[in-house]
Backbone as JSON Lines, residues from 0, in Angstrom:
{"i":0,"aa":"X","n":[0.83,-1.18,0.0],"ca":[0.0,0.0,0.0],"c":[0.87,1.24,0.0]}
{"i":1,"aa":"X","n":[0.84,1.94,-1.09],"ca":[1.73,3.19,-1.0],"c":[0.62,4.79,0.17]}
{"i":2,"aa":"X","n":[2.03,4.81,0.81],"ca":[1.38,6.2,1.66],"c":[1.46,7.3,1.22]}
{"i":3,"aa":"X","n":[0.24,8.02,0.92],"ca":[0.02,9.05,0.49],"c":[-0.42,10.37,1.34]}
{"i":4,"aa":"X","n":[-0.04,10.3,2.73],"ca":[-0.02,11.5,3.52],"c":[1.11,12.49,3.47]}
{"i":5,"aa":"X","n":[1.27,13.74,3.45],"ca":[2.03,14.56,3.64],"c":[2.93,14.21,4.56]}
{"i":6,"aa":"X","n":[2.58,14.04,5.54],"ca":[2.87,13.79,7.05],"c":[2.33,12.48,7.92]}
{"i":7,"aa":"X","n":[3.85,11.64,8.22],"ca":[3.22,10.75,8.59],"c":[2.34,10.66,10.01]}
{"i":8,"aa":"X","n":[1.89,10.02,9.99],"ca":[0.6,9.53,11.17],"c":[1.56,8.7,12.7]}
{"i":9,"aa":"X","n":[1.11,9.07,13.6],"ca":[1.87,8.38,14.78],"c":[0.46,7.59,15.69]}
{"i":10,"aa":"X","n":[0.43,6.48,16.17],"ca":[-0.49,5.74,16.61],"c":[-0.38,6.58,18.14]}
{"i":11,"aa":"X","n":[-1.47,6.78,18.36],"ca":[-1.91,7.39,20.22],"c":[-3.0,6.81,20.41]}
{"i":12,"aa":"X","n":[-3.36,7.09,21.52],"ca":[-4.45,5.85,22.57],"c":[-4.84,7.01,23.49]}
{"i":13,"aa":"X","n":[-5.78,8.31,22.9],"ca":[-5.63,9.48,23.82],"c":[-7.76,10.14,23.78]}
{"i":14,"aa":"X","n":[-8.02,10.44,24.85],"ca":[-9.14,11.19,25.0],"c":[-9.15,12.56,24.57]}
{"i":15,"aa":"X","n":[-10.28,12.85,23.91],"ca":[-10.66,13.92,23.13],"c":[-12.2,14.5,23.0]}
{"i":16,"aa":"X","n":[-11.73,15.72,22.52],"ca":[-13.84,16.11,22.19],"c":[-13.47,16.81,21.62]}
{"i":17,"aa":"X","n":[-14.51,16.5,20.33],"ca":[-15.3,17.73,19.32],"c":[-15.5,18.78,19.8]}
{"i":18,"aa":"X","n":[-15.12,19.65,20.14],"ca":[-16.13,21.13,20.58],"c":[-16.73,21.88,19.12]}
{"i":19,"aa":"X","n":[-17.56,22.15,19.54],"ca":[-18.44,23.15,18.34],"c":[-19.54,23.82,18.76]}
{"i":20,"aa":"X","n":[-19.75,24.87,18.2],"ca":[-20.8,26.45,18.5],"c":[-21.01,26.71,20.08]}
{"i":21,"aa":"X","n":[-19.82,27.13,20.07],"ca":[-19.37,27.36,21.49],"c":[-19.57,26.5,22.95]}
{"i":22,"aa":"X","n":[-19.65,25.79,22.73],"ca":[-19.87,24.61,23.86],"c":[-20.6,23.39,23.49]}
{"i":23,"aa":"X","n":[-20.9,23.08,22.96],"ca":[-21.33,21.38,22.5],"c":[-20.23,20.2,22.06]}
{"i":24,"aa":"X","n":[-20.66,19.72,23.0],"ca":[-19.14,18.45,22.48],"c":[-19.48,17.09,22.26]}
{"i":25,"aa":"X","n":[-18.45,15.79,21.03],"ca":[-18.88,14.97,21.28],"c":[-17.94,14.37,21.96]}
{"i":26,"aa":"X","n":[-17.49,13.52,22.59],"ca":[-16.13,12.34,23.42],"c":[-15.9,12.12,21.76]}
{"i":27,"aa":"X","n":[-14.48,11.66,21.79],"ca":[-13.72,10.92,21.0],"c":[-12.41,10.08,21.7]}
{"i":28,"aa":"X","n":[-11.97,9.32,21.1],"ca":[-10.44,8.71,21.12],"c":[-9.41,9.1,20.22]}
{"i":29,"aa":"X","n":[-8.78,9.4,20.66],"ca":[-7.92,9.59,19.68],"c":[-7.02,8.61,18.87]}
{"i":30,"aa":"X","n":[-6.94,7.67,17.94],"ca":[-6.4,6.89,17.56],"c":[-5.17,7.23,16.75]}
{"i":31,"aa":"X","n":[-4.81,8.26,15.91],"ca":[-3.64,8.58,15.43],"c":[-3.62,9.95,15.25]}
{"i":32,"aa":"X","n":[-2.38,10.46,15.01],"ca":[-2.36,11.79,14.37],"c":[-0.97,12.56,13.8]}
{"i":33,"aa":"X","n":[-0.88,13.4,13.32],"ca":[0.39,14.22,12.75],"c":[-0.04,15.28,12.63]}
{"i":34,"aa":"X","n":[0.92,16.01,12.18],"ca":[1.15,17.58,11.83],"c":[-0.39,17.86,11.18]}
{"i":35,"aa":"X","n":[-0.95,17.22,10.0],"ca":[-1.78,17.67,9.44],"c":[-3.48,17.11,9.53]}
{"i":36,"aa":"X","n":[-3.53,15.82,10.6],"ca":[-4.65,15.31,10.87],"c":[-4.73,14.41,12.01]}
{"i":37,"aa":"X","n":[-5.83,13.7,11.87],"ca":[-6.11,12.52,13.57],"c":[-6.95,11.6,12.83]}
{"i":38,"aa":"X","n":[-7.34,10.76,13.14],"ca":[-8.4,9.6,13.07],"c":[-8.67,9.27,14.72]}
{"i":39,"aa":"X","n":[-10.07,9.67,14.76],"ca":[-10.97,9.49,15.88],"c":[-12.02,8.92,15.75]}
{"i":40,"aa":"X","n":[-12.19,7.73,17.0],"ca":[-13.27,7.16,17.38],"c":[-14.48,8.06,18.34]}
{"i":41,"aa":"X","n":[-15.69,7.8,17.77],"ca":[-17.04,8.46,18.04],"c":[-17.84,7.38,18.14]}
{"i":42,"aa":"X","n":[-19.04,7.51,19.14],"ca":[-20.15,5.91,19.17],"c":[-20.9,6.76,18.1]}
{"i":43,"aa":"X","n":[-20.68,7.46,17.19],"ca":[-21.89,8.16,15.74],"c":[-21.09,9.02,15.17]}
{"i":44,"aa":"X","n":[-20.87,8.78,13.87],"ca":[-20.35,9.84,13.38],"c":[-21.67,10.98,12.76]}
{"i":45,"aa":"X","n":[-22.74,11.09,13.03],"ca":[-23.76,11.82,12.75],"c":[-24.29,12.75,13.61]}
{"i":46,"aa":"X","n":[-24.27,14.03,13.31],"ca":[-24.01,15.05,14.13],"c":[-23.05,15.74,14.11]}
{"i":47,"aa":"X","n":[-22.16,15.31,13.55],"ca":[-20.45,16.11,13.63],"c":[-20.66,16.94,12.51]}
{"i":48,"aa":"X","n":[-20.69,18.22,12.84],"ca":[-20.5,19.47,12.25],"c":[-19.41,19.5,10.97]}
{"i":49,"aa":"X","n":[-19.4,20.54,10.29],"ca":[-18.34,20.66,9.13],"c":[-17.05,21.07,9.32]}
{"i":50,"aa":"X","n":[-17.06,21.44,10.83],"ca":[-15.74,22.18,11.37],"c":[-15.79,22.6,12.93]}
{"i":51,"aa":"X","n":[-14.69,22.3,13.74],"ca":[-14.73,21.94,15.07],"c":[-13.75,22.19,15.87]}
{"i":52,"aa":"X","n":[-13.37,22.09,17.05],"ca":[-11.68,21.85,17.15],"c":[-12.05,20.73,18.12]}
{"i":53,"aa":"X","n":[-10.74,20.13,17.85],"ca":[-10.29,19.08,18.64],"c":[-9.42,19.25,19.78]}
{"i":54,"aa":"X","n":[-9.91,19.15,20.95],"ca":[-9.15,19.22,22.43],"c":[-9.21,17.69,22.8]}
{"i":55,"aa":"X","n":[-7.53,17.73,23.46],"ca":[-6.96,16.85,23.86],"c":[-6.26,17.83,25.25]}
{"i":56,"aa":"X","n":[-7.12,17.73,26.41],"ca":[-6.74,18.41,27.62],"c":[-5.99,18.1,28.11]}
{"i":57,"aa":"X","n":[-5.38,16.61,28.16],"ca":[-3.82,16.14,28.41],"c":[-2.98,17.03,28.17]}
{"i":58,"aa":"X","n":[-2.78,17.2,26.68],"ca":[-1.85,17.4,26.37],"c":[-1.73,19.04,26.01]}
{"i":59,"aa":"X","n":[-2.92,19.2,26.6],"ca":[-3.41,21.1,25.74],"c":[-3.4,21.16,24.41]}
{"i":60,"aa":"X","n":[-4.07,20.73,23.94],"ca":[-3.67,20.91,22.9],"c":[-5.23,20.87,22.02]}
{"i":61,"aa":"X","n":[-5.22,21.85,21.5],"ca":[-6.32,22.77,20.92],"c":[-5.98,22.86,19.29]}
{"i":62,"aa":"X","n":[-7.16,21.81,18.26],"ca":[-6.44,22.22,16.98],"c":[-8.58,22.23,16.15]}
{"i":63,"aa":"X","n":[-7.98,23.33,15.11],"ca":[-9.48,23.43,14.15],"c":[-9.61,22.61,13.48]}
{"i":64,"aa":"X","n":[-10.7,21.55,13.08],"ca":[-10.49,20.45,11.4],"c":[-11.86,20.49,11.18]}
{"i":65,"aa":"X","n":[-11.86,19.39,10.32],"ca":[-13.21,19.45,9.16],"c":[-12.72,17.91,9.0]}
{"i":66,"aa":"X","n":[-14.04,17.32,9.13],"ca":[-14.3,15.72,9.01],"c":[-13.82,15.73,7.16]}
{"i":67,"aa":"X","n":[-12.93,14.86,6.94],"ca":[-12.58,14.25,5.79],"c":[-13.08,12.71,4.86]}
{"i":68,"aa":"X","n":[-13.49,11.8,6.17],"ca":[-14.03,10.93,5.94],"c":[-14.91,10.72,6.78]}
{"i":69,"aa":"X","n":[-15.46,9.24,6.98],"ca":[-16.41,8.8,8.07],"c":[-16.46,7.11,7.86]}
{"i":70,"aa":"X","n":[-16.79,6.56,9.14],"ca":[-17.42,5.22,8.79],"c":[-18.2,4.95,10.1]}
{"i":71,"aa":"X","n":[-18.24,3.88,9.92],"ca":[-19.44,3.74,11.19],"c":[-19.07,4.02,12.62]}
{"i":72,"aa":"X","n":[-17.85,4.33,13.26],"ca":[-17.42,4.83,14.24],"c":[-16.11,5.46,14.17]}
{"i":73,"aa":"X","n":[-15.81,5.53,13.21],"ca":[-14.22,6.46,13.27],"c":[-14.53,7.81,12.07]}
{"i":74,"aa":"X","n":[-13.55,8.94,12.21],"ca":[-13.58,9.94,11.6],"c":[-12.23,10.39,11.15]}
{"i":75,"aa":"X","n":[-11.79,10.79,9.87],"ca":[-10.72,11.24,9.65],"c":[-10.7,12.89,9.31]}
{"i":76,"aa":"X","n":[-9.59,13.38,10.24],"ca":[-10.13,14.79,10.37],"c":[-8.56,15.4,9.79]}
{"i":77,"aa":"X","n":[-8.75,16.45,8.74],"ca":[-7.81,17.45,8.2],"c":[-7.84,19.18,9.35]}
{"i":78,"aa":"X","n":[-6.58,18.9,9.88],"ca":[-6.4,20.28,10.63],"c":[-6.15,21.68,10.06]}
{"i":79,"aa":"X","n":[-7.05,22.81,10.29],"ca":[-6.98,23.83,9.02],"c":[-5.79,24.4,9.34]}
């Protein structure tokens, strides 16, 4: 399988939330991420807005994206 990310992806095992329109959130996991995206687990990917940020309070870390893909519980998200 040739990789076609900019930036490669690093595997994490980390808690997260969607935030969007000023306080609504969904839980996520964080399953991977890099410089330019994440793949997160959600029990629905329906409901998730067009654009969001992703907090990871561990680590502080505060980033904006936009759902890229979807499947029945994971989301692949591009960081603007």
């Amino acid at each position: 399988m040739i990789e076609r990310r900019r930036h490669p992806r690093q595997r994490v095992l980390k808690r997260g939330v969607l935030t969007f329109n000023g306080g609504g959130g969904i839980d996520c996991t964080v399953r991977n991420m890099s410089a330019s995206g994440a793949r997160v687990e959600v029990a629905s990917p329906i409901g998730v807005p067009q654009h969001f940020h992703l907090v990871i309070e561990a680590d502080q870390f505060i980033r904006r994206g936009r759902p890229v893909w979807s499947s029945e519980r994971q989301i692949g998200i591009a960081f603007d």
